[in-house]
DSSP file (Angstrom, degrees, kcal/mol; ACC not computed):
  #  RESIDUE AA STRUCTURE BP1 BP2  ACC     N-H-->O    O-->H-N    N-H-->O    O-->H-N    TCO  KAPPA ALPHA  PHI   PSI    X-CA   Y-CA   Z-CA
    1    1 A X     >        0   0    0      0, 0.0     4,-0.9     0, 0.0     3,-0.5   0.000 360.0 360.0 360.0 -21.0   49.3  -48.7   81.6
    2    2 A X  H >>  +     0   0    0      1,-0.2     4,-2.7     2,-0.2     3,-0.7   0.937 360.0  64.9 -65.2 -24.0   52.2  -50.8   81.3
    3    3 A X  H 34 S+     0   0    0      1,-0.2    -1,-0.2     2,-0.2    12,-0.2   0.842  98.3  52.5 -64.1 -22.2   54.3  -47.8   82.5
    4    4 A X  H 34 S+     0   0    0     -3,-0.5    -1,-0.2     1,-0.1    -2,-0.2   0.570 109.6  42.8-101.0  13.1   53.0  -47.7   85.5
    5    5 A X  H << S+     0   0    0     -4,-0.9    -2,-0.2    -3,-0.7    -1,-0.1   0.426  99.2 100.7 -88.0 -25.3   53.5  -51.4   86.6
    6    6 A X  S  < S-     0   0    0     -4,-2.7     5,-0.1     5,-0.2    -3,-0.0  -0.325  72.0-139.7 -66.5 161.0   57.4  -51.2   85.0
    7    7 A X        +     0   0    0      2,-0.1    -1,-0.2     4,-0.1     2,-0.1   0.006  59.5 128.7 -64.9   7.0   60.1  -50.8   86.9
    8    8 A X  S >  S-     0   0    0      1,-0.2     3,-1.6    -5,-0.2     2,-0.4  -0.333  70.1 -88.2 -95.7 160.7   61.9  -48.3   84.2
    9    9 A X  T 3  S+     0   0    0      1,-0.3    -1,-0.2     2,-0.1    -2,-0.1  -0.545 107.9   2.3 -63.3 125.1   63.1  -44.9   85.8
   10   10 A X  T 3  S+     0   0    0     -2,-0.4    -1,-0.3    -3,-0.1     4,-0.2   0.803  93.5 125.3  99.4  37.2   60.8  -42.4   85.9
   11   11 A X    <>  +     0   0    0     -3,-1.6     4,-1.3     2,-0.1    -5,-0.2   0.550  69.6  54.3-103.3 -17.5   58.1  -44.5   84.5
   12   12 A X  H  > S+     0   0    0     -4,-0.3     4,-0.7     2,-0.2    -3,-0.1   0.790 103.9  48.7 -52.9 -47.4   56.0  -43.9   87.0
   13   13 A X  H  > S+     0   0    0      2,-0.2     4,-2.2     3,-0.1     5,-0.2   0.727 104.6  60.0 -64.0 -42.6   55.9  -40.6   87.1
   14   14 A X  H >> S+     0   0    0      2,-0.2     4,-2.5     1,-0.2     3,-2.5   0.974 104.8  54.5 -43.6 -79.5   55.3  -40.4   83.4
   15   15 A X  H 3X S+     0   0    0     -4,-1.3     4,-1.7     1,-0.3    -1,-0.2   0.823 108.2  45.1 -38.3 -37.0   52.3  -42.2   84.1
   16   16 A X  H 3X S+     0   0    0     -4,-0.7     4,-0.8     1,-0.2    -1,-0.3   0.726 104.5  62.2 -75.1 -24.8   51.1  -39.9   86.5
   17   17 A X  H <X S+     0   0    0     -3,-2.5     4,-2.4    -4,-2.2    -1,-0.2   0.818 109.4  43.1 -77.2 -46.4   51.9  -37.0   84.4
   18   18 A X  H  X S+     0   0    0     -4,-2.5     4,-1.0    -5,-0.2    -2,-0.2   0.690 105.0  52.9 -90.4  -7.8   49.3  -38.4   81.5
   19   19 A X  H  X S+     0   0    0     -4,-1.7     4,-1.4    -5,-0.4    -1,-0.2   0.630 109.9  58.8 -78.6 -18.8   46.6  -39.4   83.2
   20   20 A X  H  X>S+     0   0    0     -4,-0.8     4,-1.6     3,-0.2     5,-0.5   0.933 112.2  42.4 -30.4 -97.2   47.2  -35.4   84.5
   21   21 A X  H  X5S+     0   0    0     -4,-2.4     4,-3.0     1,-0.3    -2,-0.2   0.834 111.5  55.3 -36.2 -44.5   46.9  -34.4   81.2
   22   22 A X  H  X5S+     0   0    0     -4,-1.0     4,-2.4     2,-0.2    -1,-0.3   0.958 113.6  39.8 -25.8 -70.4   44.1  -36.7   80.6
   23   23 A X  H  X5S+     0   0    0     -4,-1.4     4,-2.1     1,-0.2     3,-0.3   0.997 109.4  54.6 -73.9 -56.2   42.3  -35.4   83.1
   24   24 A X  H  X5S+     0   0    0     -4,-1.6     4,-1.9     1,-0.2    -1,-0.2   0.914 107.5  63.1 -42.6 -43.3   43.1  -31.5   82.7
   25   25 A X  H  X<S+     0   0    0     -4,-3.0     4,-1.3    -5,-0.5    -1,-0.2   0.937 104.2  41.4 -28.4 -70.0   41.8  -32.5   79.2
   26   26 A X  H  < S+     0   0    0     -4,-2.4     4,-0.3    -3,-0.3    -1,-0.2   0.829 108.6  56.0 -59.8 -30.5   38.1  -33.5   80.4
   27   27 A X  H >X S+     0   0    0     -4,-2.1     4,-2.0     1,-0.2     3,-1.4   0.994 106.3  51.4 -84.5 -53.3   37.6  -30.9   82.6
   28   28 A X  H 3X S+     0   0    0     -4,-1.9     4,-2.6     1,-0.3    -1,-0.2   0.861 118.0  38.9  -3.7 -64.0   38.4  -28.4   79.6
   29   29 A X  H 3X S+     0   0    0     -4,-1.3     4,-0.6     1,-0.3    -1,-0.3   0.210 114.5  51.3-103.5   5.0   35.8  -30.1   77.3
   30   30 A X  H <4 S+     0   0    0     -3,-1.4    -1,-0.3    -4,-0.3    -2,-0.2   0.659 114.6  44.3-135.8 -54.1   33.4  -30.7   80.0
   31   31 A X  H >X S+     0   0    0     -4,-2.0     4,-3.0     2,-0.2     3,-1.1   0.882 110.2  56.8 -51.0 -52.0   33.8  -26.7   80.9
   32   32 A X  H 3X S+     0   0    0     -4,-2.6     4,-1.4     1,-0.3    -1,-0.2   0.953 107.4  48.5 -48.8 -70.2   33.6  -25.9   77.1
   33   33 A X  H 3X S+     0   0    0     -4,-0.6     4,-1.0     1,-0.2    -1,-0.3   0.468 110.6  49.0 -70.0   4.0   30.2  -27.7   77.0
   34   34 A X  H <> S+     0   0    0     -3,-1.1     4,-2.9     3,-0.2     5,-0.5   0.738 112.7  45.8-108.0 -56.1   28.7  -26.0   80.1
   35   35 A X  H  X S+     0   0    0     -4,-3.0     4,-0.6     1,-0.2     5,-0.3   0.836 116.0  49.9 -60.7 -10.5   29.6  -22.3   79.0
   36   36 A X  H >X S+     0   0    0     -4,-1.4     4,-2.5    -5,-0.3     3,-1.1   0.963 112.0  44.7 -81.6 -56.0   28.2  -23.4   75.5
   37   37 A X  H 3X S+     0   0    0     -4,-1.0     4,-1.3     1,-0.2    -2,-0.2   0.908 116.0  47.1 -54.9 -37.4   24.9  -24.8   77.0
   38   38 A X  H 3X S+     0   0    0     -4,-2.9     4,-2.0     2,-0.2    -1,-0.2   0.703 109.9  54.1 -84.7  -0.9   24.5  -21.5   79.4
   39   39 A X  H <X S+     0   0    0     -3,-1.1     4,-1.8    -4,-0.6     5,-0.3   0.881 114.0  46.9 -68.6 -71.3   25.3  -19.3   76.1
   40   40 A X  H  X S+     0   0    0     -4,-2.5     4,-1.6    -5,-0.3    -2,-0.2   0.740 111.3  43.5  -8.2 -66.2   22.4  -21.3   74.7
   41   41 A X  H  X S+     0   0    0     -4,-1.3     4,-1.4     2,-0.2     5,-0.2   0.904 109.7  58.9 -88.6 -43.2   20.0  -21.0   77.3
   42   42 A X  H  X S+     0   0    0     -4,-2.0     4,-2.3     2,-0.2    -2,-0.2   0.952 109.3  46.8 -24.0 -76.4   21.0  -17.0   77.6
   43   43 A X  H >X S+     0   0    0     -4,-1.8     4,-3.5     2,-0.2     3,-0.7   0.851 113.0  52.5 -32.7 -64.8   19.9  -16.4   73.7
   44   44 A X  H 3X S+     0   0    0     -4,-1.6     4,-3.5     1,-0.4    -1,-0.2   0.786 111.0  41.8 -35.9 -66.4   16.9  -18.4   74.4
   45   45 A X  H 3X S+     0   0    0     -4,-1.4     4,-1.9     2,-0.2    -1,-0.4   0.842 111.6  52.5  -3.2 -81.3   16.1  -16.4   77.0
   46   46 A X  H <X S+     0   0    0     -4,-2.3     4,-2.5    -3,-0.7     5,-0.4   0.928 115.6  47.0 -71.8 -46.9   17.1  -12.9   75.1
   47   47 A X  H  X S+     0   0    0     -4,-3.5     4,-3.5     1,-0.2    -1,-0.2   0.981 104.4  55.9 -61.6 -41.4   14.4  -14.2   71.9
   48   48 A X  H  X S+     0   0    0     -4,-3.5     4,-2.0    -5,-0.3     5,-0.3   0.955 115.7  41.1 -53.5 -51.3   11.8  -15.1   74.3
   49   49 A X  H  X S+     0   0    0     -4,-1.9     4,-1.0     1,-0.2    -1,-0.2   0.843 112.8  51.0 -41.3 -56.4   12.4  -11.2   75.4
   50   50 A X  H  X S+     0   0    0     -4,-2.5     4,-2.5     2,-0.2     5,-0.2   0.888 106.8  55.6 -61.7 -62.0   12.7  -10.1   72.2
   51   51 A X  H >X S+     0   0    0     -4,-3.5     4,-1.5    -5,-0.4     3,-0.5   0.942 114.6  39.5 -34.4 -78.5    9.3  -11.9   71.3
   52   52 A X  H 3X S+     0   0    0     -4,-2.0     4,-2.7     1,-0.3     3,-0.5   0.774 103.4  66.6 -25.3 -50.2    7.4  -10.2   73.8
   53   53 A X  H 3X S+     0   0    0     -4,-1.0     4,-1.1     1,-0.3    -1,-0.3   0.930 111.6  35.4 -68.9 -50.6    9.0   -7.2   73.3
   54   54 A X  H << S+     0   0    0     -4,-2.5    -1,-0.3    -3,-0.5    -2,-0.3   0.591 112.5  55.2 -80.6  -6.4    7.3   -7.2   69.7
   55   55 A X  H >< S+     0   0    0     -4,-1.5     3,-1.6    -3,-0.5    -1,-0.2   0.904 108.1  50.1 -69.3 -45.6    4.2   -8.7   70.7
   56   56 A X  H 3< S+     0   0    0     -4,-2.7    -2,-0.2     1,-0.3     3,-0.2   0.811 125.1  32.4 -56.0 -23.1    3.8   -5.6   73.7
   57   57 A X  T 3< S+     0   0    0     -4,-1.1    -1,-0.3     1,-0.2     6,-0.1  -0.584  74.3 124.7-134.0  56.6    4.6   -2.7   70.6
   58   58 A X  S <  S+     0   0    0     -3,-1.6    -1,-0.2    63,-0.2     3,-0.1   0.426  77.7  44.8 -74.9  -5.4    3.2   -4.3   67.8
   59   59 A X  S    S+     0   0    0     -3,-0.2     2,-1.7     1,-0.1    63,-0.1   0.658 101.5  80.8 -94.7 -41.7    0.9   -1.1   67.0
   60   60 A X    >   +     0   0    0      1,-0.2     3,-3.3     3,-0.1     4,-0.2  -0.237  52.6 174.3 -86.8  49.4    4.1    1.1   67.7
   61   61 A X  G >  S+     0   0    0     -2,-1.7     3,-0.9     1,-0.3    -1,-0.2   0.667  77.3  66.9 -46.6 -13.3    6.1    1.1   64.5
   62   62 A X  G 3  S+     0   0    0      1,-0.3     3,-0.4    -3,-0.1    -1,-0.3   0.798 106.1  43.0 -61.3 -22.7    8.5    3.7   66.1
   63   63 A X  G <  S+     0   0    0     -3,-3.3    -1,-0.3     1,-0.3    -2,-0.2   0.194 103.4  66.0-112.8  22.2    9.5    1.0   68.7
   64   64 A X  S <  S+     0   0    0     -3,-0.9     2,-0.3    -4,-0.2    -1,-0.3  -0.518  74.0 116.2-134.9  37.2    9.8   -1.8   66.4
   65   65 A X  S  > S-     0   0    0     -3,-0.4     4,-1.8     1,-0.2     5,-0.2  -0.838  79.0-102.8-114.2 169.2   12.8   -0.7   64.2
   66   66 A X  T >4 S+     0   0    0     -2,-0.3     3,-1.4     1,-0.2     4,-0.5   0.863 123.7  45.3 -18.7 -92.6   16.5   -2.4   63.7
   67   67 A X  T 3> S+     0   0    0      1,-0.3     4,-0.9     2,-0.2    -1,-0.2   0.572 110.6  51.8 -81.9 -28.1   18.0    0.5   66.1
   68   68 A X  H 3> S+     0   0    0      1,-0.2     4,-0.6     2,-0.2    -1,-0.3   0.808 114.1  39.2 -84.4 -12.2   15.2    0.4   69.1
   69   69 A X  H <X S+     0   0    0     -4,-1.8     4,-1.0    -3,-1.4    -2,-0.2   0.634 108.9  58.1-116.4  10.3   15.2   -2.6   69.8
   70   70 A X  H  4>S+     0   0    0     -4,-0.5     5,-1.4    -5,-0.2    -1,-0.2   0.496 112.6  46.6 -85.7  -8.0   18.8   -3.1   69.4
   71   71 A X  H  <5S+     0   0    0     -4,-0.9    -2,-0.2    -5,-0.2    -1,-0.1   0.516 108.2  54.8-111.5  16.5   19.1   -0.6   72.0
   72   72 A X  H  <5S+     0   0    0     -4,-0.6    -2,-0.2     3,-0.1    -3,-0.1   0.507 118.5  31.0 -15.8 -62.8   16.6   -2.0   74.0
   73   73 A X  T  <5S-     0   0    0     -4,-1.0    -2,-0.2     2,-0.2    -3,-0.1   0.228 109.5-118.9-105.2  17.8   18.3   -5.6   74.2
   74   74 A X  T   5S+     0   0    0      1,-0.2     2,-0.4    -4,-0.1    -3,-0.2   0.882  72.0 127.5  77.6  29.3   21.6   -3.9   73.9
   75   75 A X      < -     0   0    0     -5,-1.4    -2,-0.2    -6,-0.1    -1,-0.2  -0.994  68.7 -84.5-126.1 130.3   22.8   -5.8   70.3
   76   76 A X     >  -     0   0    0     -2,-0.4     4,-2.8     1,-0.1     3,-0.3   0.223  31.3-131.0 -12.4 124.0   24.0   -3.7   67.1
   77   77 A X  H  > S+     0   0    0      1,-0.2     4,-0.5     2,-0.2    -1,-0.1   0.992 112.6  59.0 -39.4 -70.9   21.5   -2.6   65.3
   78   78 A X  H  4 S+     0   0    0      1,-0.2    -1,-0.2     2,-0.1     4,-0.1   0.628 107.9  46.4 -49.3 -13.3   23.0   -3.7   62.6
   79   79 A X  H >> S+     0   0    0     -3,-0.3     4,-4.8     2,-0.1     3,-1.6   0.701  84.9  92.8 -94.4 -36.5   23.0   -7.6   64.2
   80   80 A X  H 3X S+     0   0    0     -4,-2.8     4,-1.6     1,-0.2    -2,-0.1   0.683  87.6  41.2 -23.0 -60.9   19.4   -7.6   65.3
   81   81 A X  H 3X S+     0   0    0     -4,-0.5     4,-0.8     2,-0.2    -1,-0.2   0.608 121.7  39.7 -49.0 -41.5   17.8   -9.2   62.0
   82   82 A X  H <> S+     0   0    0     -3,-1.6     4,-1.1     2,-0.2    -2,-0.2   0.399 118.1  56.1 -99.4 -19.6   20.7  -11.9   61.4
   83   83 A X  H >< S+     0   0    0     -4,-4.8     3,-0.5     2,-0.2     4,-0.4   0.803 118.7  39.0 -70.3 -99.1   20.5  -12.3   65.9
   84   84 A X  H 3X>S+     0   0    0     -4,-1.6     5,-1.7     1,-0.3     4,-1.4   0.239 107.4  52.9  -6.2 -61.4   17.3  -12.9   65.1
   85   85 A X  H >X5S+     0   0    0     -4,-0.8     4,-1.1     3,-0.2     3,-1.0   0.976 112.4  48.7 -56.6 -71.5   17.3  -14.9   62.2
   86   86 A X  H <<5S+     0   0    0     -4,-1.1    -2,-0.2    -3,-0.5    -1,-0.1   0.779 119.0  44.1 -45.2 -26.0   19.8  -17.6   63.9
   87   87 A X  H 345S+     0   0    0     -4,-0.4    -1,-0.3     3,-0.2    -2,-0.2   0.459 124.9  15.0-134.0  47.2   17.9  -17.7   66.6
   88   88 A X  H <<5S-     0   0    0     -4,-1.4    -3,-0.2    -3,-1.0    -2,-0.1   0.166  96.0-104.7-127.7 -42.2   14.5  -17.8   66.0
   89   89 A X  S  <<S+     0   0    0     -5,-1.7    -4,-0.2    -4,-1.1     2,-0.2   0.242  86.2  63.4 142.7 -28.1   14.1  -18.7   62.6
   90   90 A X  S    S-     0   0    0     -6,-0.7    -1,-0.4     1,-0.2    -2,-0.2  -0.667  72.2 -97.5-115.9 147.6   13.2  -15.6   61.3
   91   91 A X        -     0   0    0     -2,-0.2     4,-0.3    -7,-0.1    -1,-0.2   0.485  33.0-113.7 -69.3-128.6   13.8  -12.1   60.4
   92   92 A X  S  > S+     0   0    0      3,-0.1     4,-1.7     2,-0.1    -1,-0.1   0.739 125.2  42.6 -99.0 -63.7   13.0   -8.8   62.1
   93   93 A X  T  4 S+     0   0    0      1,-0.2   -12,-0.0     2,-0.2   -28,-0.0  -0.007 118.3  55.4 -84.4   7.9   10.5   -7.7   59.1
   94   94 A X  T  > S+     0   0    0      3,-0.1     4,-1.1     2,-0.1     3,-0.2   0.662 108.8  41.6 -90.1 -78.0    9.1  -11.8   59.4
   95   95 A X  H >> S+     0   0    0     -4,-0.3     3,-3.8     1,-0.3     4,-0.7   0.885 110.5  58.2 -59.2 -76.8    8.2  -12.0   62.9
   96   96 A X  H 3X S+     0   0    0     -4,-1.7     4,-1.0     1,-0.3    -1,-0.3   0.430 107.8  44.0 -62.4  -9.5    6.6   -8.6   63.0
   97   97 A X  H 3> S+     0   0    0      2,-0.2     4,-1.0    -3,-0.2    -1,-0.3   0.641 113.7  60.4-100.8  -4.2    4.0   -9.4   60.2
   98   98 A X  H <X S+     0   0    0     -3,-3.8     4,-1.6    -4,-1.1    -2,-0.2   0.679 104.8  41.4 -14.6 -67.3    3.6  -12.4   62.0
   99   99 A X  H  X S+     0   0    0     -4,-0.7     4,-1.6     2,-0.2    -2,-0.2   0.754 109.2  55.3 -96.6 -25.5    2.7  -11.3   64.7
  100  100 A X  H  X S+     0   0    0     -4,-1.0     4,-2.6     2,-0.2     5,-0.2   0.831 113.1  48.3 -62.8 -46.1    0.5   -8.7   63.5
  101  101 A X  H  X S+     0   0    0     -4,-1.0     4,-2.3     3,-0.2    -2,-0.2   0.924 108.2  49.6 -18.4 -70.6   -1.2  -11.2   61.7
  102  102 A X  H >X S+     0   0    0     -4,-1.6     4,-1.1     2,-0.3     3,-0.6   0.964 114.1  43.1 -76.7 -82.8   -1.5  -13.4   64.2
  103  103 A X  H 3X S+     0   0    0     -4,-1.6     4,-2.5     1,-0.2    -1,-0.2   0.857 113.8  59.1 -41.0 -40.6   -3.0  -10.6   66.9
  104  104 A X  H 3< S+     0   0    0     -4,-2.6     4,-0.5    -5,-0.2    -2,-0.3   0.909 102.6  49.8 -60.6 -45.1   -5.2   -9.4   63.8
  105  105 A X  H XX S+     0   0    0     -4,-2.3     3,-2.2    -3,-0.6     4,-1.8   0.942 110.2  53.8 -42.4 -73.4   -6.9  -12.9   63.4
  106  106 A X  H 3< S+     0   0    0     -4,-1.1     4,-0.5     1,-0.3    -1,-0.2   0.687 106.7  44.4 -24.8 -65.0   -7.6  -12.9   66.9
  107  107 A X  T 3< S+     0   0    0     -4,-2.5    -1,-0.3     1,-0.2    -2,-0.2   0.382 112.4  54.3 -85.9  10.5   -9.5   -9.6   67.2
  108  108 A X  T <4 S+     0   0    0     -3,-2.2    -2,-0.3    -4,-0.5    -1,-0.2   0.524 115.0  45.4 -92.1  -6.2  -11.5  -10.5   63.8
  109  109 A X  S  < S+     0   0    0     -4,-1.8    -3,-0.2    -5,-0.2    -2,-0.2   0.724 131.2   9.0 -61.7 -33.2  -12.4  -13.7   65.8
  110  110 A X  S    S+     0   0    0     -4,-0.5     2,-0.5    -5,-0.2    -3,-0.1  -0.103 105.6  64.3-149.6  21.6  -13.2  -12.2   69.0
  111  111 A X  S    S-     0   0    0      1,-0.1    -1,-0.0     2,-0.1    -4,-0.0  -0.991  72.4-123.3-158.7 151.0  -13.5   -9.0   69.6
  112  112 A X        +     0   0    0     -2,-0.5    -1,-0.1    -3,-0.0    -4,-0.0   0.620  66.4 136.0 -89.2  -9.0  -16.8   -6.3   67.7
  113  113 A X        -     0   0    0     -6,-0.2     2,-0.2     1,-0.1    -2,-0.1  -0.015  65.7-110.3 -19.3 160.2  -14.0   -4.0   66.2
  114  114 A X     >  -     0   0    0      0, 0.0     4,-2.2     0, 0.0     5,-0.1  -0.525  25.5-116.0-113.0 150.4  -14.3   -2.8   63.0
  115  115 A X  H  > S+     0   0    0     -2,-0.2     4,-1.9     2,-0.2     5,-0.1   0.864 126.2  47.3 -78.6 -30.6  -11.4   -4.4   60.3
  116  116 A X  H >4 S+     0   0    0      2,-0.2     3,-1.8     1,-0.2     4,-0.4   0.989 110.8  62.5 -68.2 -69.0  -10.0   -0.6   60.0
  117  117 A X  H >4 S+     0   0    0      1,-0.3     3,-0.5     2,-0.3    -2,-0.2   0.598 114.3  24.9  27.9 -70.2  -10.3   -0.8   63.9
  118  118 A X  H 3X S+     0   0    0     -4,-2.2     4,-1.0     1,-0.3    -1,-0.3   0.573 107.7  72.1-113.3   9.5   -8.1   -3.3   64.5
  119  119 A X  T <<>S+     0   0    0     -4,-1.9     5,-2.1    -3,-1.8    -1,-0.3   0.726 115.2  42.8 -56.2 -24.9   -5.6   -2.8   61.0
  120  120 A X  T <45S+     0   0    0     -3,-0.5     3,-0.4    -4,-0.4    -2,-0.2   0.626 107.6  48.8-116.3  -3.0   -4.9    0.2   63.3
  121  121 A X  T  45S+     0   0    0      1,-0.2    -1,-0.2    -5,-0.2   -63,-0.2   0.466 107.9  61.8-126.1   2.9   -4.6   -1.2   66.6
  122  122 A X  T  <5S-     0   0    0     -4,-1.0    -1,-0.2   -63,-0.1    -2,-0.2   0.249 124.6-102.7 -72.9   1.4   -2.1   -4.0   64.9
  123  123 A X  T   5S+     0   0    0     -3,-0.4     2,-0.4     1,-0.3    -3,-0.2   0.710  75.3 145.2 105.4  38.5    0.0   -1.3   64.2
  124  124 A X      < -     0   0    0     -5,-2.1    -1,-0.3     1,-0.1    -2,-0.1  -0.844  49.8-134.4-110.0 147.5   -1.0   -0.9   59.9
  125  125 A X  S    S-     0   0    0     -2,-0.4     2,-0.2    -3,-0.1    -1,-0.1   0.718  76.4  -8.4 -98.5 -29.4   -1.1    1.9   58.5
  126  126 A X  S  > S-     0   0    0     -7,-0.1     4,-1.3     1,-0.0     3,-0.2  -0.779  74.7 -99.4-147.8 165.5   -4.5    1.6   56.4
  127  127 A X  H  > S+     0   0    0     -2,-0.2     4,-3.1     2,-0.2    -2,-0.0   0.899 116.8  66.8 -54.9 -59.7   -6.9   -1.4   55.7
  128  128 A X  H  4 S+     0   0    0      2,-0.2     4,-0.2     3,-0.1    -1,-0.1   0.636  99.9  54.5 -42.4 -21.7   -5.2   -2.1   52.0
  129  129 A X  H >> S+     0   0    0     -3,-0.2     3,-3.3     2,-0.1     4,-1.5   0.864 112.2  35.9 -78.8 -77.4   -1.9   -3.0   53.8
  130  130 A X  H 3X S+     0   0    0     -4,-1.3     4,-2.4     1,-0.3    -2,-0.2   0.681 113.8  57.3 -80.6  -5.2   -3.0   -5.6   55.9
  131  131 A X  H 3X S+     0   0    0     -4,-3.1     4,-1.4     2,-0.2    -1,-0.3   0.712 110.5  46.6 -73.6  -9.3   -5.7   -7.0   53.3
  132  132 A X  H <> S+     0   0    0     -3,-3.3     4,-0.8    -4,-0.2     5,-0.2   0.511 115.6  51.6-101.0 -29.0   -2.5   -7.5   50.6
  133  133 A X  H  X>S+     0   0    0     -4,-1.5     4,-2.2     2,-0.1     5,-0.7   0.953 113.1  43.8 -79.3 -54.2   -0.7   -9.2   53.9
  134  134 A X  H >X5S+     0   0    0     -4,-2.4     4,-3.7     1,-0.2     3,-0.9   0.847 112.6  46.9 -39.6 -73.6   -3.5  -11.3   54.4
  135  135 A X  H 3X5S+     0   0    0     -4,-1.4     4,-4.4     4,-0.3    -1,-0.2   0.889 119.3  42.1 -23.0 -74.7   -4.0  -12.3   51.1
  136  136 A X  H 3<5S+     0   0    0     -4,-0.8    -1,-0.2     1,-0.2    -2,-0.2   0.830 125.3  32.9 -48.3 -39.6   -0.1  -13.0   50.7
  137  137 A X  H <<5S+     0   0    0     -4,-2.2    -2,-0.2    -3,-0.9    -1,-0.2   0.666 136.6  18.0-100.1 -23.5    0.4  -14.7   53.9
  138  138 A X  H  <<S-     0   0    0     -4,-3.7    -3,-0.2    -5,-0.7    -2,-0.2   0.587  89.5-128.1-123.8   7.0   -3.0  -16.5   54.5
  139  139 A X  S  < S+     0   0    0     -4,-4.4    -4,-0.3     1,-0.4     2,-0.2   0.659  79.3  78.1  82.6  17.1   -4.6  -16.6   51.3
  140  140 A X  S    S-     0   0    0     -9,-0.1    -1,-0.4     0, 0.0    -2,-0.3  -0.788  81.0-101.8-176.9 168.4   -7.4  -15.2   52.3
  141  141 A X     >  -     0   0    0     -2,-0.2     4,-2.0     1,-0.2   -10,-0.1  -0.774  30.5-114.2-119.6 163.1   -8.9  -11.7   53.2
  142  142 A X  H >> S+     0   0    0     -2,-0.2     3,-1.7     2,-0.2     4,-1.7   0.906 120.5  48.3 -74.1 -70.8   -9.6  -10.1   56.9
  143  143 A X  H 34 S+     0   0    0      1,-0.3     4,-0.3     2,-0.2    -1,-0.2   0.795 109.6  50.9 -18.3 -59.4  -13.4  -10.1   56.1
  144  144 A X  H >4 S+     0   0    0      1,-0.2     3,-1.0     2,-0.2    -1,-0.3   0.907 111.6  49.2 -57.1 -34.5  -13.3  -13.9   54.9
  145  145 A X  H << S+     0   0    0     -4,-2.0    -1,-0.2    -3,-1.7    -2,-0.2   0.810 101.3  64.5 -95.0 -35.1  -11.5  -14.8   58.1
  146  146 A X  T 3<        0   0    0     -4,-1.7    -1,-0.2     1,-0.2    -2,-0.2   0.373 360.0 360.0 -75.7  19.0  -14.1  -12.9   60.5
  147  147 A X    <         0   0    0     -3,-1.0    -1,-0.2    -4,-0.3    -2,-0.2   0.460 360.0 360.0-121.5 360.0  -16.8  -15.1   59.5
């Protein structure tokens, strides 16, 4: 600041020229951090979609691969799984037995189906799958869990 009390030539201007820079600085970094938060809240956004998307087709394994639902949300196949994984937590082949879980629990909880019933209407192929997913992922069998 003392250049812009001196009397030396052009020392004013100087001053005025870095607090320019100064400022062009912040508003850069200030810019940076808004297109980074609305990148942010976009992904969020595109997993919550994505989420859905596999809850609504969990039965459908045709619409639940790498390549439909990257051409669905418009991401490489080939990214979907590692999209996925960064932002959600998880992989492709994660969530969806997750979530088939998760809906399966639900209709042995609540609903008079039969366990083949609703292995089929979670999108499994036979009863023996999802009783080796149960087992592995809850320890437990779909019979033990509907009582």
């Amino acid at each position: 600041m003392e250049e812009f009390t001196m009397r030396a030539p052009y020392s004013h201007e100087l001053a005025l020229e870095l607090f320019r820079a100064i400022a062009t600085i912040v508003v850069r970094q200030v810019s940076k951090f808004k297109q980074s938060n609305d990148a942010l809240e976009n992904d969020r956004a595109r997993i919550a979609h994505i989420l859905s998307y596999i809850r609504q087709h969990i039965a459908r394994e045709d619409r639940l691969t790498l390549a439909s639902i990257g051409q669905e949300f418009n991401i490489s196949a080939n990214y979907v799984s590692e999209y996925l994984r960064k932002h959600a937590g998880k992989g492709l082949k994660k969530i969806i037995t997750e979530t088939r879980l998760e809906r399966a629990l639900i209709l042995l909880k609540q609903s008079p189906y039969s366990i083949t019933e609703i292995a089929q209407k979670v999108g499994y192929s036979d009863i023996s799958h999802m009783n080796k997913m149960f087992r592995k992922y809850r320890g437990t069998s779909p019979s033990m869990e509907r009582k």
